[in-house]
N, C-alpha and C positions, 0 to 999 in steps of 0.2 A: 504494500500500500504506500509506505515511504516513498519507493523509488517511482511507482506512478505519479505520483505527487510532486515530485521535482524534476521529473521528466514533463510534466503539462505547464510545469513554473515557466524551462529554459524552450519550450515551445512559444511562450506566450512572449517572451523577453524578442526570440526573436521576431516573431510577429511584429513586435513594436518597434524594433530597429529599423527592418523594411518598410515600413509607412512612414518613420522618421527619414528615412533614405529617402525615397519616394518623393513624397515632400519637396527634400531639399531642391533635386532634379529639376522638379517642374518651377522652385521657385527659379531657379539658374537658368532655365531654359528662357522662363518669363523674361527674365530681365536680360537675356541678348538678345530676345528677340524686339525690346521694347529699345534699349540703350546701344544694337549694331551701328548704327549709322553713325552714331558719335565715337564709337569705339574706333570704328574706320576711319576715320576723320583724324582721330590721334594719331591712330598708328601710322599712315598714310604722312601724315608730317613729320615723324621721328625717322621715319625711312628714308624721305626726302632728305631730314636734316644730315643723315649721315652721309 
């Protein structure tokens, strides 16, 4: 019974890691897709600059 029990624990832990994973993804994703133009713009000028 122990061992079912902390075997549903390190189920559940990981459960939570992958939708905290997940998450992070879609916010990174958000945010190049919302902030690429600018990004390009910088880098675009630091490449020139060299």
């Amino acid at each position: 019974m122990l061992l079912s029990y902390l075997q549903s624990k390190k189920g559940q832990g990981l459960a939570e890691y992958a939708l905290i994973l997940s998450l992070i993804a879609i916010i990174a994703i958000a945010a190049l897709f919302f902030l690429g133009g600018q990004i390009s713009k910088i880098l675009s000028s630091i490449g020139a600059a060299l």
